[in-house]
C-alpha positions in Angstrom: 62.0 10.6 24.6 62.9 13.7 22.6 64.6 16.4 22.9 62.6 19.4 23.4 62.7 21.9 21.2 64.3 19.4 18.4 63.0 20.4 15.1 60.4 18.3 13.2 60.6 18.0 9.3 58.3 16.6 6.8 59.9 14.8 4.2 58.1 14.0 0.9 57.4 9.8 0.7 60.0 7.5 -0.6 60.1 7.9 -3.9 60.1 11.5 -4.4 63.4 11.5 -1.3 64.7 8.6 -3.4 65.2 11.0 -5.9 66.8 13.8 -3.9 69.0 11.1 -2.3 70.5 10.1 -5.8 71.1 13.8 -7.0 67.8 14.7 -8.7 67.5 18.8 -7.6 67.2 20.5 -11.0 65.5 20.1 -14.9 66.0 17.0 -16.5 68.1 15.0 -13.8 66.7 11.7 -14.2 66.8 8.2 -11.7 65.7 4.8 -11.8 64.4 2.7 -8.7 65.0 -0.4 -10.4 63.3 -1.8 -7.3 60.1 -4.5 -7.3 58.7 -1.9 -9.6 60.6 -0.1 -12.1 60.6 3.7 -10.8 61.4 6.1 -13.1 61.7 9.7 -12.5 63.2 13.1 -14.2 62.7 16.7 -12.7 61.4 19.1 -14.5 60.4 23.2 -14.2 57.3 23.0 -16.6 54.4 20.6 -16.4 52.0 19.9 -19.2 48.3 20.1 -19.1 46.9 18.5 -22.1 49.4 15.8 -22.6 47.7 12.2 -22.6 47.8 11.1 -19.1 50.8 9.2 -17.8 52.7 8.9 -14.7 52.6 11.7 -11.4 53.8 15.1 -11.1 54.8 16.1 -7.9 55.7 19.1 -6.1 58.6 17.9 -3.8 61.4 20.3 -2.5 63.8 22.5 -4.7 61.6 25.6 -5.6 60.1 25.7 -9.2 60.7 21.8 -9.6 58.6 19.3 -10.4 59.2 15.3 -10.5 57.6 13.5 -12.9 57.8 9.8 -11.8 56.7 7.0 -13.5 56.5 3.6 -11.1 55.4 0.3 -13.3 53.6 -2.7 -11.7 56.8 -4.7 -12.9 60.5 -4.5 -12.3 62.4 -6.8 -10.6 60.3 -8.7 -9.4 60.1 -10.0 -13.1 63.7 -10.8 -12.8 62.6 -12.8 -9.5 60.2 -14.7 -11.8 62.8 -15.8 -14.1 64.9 -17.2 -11.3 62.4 -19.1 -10.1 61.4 -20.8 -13.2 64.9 -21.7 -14.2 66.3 -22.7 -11.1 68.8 -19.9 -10.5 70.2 -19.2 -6.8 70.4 -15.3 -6.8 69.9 -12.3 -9.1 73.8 -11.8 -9.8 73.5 -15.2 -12.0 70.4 -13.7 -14.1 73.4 -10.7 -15.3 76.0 -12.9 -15.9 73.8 -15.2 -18.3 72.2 -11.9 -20.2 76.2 -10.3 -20.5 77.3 -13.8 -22.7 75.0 -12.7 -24.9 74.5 -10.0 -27.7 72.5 -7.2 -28.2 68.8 -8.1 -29.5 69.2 -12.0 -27.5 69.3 -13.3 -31.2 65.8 -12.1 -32.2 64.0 -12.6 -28.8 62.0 -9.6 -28.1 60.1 -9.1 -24.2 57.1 -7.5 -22.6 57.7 -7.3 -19.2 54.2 -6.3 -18.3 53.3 -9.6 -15.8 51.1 -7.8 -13.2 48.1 -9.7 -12.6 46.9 -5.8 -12.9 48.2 -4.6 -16.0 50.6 -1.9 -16.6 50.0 1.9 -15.5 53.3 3.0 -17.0 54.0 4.8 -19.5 50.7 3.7 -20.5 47.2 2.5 -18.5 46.0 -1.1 -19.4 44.6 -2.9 -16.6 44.5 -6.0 -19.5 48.7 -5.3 -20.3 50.4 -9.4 -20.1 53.7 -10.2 -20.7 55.0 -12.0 -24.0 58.2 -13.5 -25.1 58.4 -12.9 -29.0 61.0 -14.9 -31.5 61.6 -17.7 -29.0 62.9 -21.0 -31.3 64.5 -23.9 -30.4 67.8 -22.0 -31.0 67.2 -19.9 -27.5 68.6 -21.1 -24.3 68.0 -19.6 -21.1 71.2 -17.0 -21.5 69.0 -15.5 -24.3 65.5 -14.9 -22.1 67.8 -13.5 -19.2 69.1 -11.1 -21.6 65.7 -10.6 -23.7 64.4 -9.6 -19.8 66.7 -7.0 -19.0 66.4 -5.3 -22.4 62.8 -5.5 -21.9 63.0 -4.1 -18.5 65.4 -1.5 -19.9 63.2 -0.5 -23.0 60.8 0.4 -20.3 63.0 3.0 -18.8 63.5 4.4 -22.0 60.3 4.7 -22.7 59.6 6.5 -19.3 62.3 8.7 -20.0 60.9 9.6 -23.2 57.2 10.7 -21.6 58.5 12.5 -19.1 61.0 14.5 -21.3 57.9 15.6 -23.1 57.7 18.1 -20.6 61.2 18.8 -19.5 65.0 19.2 -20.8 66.9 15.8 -22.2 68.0 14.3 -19.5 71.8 14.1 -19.1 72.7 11.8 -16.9 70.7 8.9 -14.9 70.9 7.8 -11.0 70.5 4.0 -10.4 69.8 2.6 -7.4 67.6 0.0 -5.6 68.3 -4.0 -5.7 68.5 -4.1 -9.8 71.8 -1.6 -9.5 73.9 -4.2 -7.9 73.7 -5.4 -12.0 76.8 -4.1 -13.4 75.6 -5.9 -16.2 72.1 -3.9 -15.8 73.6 -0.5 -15.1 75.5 -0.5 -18.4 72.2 -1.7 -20.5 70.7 0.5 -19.3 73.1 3.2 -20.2 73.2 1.4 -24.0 69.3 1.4 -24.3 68.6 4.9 -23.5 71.5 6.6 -24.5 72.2 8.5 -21.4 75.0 7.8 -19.0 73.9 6.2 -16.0 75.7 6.0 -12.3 75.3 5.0 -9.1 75.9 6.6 -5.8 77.9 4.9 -2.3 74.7 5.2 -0.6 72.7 2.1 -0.2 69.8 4.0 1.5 69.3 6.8 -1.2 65.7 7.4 0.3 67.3 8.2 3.6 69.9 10.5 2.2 67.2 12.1 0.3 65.2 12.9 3.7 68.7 14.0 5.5 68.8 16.6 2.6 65.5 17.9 2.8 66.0 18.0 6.8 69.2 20.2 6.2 67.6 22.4 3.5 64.5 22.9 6.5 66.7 23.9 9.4 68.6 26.0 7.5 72.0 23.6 7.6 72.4 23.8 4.3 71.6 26.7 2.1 70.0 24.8 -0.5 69.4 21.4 -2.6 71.9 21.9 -4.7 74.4 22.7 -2.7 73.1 19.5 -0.2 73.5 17.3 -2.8 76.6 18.4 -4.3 78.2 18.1 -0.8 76.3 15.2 0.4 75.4 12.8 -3.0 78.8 10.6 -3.5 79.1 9.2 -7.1 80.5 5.4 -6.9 80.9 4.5 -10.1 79.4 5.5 -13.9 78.7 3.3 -17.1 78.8 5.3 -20.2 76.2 3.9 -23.7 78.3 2.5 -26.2 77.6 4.7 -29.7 77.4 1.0 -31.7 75.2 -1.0 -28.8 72.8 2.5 -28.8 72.0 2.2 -32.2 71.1 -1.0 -32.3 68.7 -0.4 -29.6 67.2 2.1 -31.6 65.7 -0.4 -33.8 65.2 -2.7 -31.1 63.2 -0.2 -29.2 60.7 0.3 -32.6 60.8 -3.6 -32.6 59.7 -3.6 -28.9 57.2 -1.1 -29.4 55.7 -3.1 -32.4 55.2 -6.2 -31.0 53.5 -4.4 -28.1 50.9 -2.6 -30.9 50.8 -6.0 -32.4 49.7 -7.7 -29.5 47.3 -4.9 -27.8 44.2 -6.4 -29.4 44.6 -9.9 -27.4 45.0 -8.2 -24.3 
């Protein structure tokens, strides 16, 4: 059995020590879970009241900060979808067909949003379904791979931009979860939002992030900043490219137009 005496700690759930495992301990440190849902989170000191509702804010750990997390009923499990229709072995083959093609997957724009229940973020519509806009006889199955990830990847952005709402520009993004072994993905998603992105040694960021918040508790380490400065190893980093950015600026009006456009049939 245990130890008596040995201390007992209560960590926040696995999001929120997902978080604190990939480095998020001050305003505007961002992460993606890019998990079977898309978790998207950025900490922030100030928390607003009358915004339109989107997303959780939680209380979790370094004083004063708040993480506002934003988990979608579809990530990569969409990317599971498209390997099953088309016959793929893995997900590593989904990133090597979206990386032969360009930016924009030659006018093929996607709505990720296939939940039998809708989408809850950074919106609520329990009626939210997926489309694939622009498909032509000229589109091959290289274009939907990369038309998924950019729609995937829009997402993100768009999460980013609710939370920042209420917090500092975020500055830098974690990845983690199955989706980061995507180099492919990792650097997408660097080009859609603009930020740099990077991803840690850790495999089990949720159980670094509870090791952290253990430390901080028994007084092993003086603080979460300090913890994860020691503790959170960066393995590598993709930085946007200033040309590929752009273009996902107008992409990102284009997704969010085709989305308006199709809200009525919902």
């Amino acid at each position: 059995g245990l130890t008596s005496g040995l201390p007992v700690v209560m960590a926040p759930y696995d999001v929120v020590t997902t978080a604190i495992g990939v480095g998020v301990v001050q305003d505007g440190q961002a992460c993606s879970i890019l998990g079977t849902t898309l978790c998207t989170e950025v900490g922030t000191t100030s928390i607003q009241l009358d915004a339109t509702p989107s997303g959780l804010t939680l209380p979790f750990g370094p004083p004063g900060l708040y993480l506002r997390s934003f988990p979608t009923l579809a990530g990569s499990e969409v990317i599971h979808w498209y390997i099953k229709q088309f016959g793929l072995r893995d997900p590593s083959e989904v990133g090597l067909l979206a990386g032969e093609i360009a930016p924009g997957a030659n006018g093929l724009c996607f709505l990720p949003y296939l939940s039998p229940a809708g989408e809850r973020v950074p919106f609520l519509n329990t009626g939210a379904r997926g489309s694939l806009f622009g498909l032509s006889f000229e589109h091959n199955r290289r274009h939907i791979a990369r038309a998924i990830l950019e729609g995937l990847s829009l997402v993100i952005r768009e999460c980013l931009q609710t939370a920042q709402q209420a917090s500092s520009v975020s500055t830098i993004c974690g990845l983690c979860g199955g989706g980061a072994n995507s180099e492919v993905w990792c650097q997408l998603i660097a080009d859609v939002t603009g930020t740099p992105t990077f991803r840690t040694l850790d495999q089990e960021v949720g159980a670094k992030g509870a090791l952290i918040v253990g430390l901080v508790a028994v007084g092993q380490e003086p603080n979460f900043g300090d913890a994860a400065r020691r503790l959170v190893q960066v393995r590598d980093e993709f930085e946007p490219d200033a040309d590929r950015h752009s273009r996902y600026d107008e992409l990102f009006e284009q997704f969010i137009g085709v989305r308006e456009s199709t809200l009525p049939i919902w």
